[in-house]
C-alpha positions as CSV (number, residue, x, y, z in Angstrom):
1,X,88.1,-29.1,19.6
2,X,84.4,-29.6,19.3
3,X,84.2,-29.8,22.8
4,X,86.0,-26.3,23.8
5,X,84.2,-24.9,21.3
6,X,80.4,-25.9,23.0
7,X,81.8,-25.1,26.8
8,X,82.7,-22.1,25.6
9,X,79.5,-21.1,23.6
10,X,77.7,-21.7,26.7
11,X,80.0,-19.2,29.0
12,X,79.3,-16.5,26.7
13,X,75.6,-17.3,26.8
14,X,75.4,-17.7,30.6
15,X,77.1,-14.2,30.6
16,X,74.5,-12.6,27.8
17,X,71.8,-13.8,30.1
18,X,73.3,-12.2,33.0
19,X,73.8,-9.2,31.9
20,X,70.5,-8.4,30.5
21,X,68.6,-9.7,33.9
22,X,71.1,-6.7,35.5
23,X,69.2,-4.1,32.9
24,X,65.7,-5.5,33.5
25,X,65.5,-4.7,37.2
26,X,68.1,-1.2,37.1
27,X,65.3,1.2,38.6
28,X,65.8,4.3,36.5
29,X,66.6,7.5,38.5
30,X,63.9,10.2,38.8
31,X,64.5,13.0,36.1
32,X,66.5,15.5,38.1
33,X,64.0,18.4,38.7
34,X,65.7,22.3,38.1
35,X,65.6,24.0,42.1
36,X,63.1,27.1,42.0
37,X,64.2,30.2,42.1
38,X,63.1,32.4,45.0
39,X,63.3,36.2,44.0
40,X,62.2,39.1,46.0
41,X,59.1,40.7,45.1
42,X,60.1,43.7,43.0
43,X,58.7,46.9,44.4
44,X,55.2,48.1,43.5
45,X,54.5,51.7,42.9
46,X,52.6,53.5,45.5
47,X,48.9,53.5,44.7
48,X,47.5,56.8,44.7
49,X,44.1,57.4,46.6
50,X,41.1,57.1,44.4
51,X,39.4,60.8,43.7
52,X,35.8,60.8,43.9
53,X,33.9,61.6,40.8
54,X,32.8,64.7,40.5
55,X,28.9,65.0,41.8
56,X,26.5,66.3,39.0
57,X,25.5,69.9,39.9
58,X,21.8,70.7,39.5
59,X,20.9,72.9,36.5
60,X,20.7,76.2,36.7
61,X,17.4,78.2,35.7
62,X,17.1,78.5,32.0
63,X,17.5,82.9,31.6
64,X,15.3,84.4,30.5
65,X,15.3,85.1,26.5
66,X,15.1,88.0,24.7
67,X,13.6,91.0,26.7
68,X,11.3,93.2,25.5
69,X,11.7,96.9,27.6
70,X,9.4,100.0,27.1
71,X,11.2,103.2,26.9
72,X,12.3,105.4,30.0
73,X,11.0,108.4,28.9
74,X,9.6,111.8,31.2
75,X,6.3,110.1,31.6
76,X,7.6,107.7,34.0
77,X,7.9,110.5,36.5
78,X,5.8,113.1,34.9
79,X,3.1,110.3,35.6
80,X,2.7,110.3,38.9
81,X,2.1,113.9,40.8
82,X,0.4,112.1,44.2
83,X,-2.6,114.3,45.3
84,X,-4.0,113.0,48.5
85,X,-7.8,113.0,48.6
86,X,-9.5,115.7,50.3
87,X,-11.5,115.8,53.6
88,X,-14.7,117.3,53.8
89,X,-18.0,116.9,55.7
90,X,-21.1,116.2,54.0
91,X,-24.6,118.0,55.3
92,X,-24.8,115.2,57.9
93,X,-21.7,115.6,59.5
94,X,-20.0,112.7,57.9
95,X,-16.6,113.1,56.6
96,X,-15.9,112.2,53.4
97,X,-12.8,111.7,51.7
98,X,-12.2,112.5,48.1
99,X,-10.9,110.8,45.5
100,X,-6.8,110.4,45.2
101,X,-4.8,110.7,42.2
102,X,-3.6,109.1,40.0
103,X,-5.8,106.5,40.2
104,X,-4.6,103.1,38.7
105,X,-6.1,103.6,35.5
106,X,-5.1,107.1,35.0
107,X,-1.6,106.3,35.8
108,X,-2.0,103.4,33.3
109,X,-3.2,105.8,30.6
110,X,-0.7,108.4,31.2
111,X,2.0,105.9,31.0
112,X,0.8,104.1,27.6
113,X,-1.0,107.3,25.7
114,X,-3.8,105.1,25.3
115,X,-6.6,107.7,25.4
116,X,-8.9,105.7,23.8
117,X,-12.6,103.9,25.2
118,X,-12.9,106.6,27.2
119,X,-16.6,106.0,28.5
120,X,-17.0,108.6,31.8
121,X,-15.7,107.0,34.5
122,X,-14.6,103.8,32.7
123,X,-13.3,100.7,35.4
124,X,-10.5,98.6,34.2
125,X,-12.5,95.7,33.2
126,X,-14.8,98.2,31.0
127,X,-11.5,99.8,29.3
128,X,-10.4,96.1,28.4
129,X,-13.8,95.2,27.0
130,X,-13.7,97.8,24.7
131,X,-10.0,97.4,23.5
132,X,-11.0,93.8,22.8
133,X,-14.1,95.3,20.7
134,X,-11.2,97.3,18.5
135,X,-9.3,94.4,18.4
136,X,-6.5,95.7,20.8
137,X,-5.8,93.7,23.3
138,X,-3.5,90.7,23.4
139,X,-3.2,87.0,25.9
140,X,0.9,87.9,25.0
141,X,2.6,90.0,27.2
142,X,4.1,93.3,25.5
143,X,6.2,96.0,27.0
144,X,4.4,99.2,27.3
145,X,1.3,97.8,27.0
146,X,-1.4,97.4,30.1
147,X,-2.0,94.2,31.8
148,X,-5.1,94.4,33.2
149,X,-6.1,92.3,36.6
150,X,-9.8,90.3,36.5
151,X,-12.2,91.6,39.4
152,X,-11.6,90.4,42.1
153,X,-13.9,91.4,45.2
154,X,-12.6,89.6,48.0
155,X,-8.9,91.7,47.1
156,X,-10.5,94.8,47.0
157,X,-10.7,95.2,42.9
158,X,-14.5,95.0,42.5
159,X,-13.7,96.7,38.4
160,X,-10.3,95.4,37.9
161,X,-6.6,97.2,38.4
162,X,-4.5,97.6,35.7
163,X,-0.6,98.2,35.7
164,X,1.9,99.0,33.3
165,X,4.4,96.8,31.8
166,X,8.0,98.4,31.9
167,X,9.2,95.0,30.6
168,X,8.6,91.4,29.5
169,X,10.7,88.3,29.2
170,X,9.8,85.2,27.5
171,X,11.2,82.4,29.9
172,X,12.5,79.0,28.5
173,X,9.6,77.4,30.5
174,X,6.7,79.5,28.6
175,X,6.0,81.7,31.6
176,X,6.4,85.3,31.3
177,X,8.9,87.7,33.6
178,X,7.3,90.7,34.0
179,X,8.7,94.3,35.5
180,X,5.4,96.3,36.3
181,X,4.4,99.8,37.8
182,X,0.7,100.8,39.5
183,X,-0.7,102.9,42.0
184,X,-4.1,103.1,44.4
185,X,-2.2,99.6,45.1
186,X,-3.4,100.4,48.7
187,X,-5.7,103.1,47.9
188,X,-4.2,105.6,49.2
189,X,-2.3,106.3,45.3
190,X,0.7,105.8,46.4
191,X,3.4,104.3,43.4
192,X,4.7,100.6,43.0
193,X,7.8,101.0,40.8
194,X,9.8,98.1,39.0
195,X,7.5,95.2,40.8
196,X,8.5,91.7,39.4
197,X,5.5,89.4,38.2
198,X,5.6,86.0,37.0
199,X,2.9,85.8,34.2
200,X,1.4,82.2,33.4
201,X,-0.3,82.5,30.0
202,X,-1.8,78.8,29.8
203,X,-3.9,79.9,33.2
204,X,-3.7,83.7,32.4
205,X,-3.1,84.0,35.6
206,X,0.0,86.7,37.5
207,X,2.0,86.1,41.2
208,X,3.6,88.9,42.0
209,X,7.4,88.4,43.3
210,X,8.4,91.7,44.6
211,X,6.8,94.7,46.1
212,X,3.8,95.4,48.1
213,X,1.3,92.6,46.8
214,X,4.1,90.0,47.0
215,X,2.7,88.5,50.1
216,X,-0.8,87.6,48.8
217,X,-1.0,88.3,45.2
218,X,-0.9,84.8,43.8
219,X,-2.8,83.3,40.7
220,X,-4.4,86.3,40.1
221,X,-6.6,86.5,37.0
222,X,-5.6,88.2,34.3
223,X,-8.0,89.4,31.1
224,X,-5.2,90.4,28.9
225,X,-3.0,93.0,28.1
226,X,-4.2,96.4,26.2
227,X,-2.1,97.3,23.2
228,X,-1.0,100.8,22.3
């Protein structure tokens, strides 16, 4: 009995031993990898064309502030009566031609009511000198007040010219618009109405933007302007 019992010990063991060289050299299968889905692309939306930015305008001119206007009374036509100067001859035989009206200073005058310095046959320049004395002039522009123009030979204004201010406007900038009226602007006394001036008061100089003197009347000097 002893005997079965050891032979048969051994065929299990033989069997054991068999069994786990089988597991030791089983290659294990490769983990099963999932199959990728292929989907089609879903649809984009249509892209809508860029729109350029809108290009930054250049600033308009800053307007002009508060105006100042004189008032459009008779004088403005009453002013001005044009009288041609007369022809005559002299005991030589020369002709000489007399003196047209209004001059620029009389049509200043008559435009303002300033009747005062009245010294004879005062120029411009003279008339301004003696406002100044009674403290009545101004370097600010004013409406109805007279802006009188430094000599200036080589233009033709050995005493001055003066011209009346039908308006002022303070611009953003610090220059002055001006609306102006004169005559013997070509002396022959013939009337400049409504000419536009740009007045620089850090120079106290004028440039005249309209009418006649518009071609050549730039920087001009200015003394000031007499007050009523």
């Amino acid at each position: 009995m002893s005997f079965l019992h050891s032979v048969r010990s051994l065929v299990l063991i033989i069997v054991a031993l068999n069994l786990l060289s089988a597991c030791a050299t089983r290659t294990p299968a490769p983990p099963s990898v999932p199959a990728q889905e292929h989907t089609a692309p879903a649809p984009q939306a249509p892209v809508a064309p860029a729109t350029p930015a809108p290009q930054a305008q250049a600033p308009s001119p800053a307007p002009c502030l508060d105006c100042e206007t004189a008032p459009q009374d008779k004088d403005r036509a009453a002013c001005y009566r044009l009288q041609p100067g007369k022809v005559t001859k002299n005991k030589k035989g020369k002709t000489v031609v007399g003196r047209c009206q209004p001059q620029s200073l009389i049509y200043a005058r008559c435009r303002t009511g300033i009747m005062t310095c009245r010294l004879g046959d005062t120029s411009p320049v003279q008339w301004f000198a003696c406002a100044r004395k009674n403290k009545a002039t101004s370097s600010t522009p004013k409406a109805h007040a007279v802006m009188v123009l430094d000599v200036n030979a080589r233009r033709g204004m050995p005493t001055g010219h003066p011209v009346y201010v039908e308006e002022a406007c303070p611009n953003a900038d610090g220059t002055w618009t001006l609306r102006i009226s004169h005559t013997n602007y070509d002396r022959k006394c013939h009337l400049d109405l409504d000419a536009k001036v740009i007045f620089y008061p850090q120079t106290m100089e004028a440039s005249f933007l309209s009418g006649p003197w518009s071609t050549w009347a730039k920087n001009l000097k200015v003394c000031g302007f007499i007050l009523r």
